[in-house]
N, C-alpha and C positions, 0 to 999 in steps of 0.2 A: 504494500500500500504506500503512495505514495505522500507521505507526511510534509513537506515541505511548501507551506502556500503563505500568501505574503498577504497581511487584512492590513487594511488600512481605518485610522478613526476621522471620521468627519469632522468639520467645526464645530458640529453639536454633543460631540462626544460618544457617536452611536458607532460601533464596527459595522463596518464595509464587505462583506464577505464576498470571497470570488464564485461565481456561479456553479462551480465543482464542486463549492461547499453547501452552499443555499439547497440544490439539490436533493443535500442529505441529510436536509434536517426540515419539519413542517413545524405548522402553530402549532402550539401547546405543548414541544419540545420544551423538557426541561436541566439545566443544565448545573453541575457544583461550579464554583468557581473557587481557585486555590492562586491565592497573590505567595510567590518563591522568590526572594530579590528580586532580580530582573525578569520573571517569566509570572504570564497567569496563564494558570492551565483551566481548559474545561473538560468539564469528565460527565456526559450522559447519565442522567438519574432514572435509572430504568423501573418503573412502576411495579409496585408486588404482585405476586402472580394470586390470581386465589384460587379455588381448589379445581372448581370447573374448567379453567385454564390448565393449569397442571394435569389435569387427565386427559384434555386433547394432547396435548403434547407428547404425553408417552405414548400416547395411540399411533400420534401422528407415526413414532419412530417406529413403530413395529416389533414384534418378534424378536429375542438376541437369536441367531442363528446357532451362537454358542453355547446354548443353554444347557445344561445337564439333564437328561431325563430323571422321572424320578429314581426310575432304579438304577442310573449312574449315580445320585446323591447316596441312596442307600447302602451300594457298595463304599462309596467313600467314609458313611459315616460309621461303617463296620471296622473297616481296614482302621480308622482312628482308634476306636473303641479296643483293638487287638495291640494296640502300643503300649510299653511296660506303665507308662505313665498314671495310667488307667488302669491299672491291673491291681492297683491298693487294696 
């Protein structure tokens, strides 16, 4: 990504942003702002998810492909069970 863009402030004190930036941001964008000596940084304040959101989202992703069956889990949790540790 290319980080590198040059804002300028108006006479009125409002940033200038170049249109590669405007692009990526709409109304109601909300933004931190962090003053570092000579740098302010903005850092995207990204709204909490709630719970109806969060369950699209793992739907969205699907399936792990990797997933253990349950009788791969149950071999596992044997083979554990059979370690000296466990054997008290």
């Amino acid at each position: 990504m290319d980080t590198d863009n040059i804002v300028s402030i108006t006479t009125d004190g409002k940033l200038e942003l170049p249109p590669k930036i405007q692009r990526q941001i709409k109304p109601g964008d909300r933004y931190k702002v962090s003053i570092r000596e000579d740098s302010i940084i903005l850092e995207k304040v990204q709204p909490p998810l709630d719970l109806n959101d969060w369950f699209r989202r793992i739907e969205e992703l699907g399936l792990d492909p990797n997933q253990p069956s349950l009788q791969e889990i149950s071999e596992m949790v044997k083979e554990v069970r059979r370690e000296p540790k466990f054997n008290k």
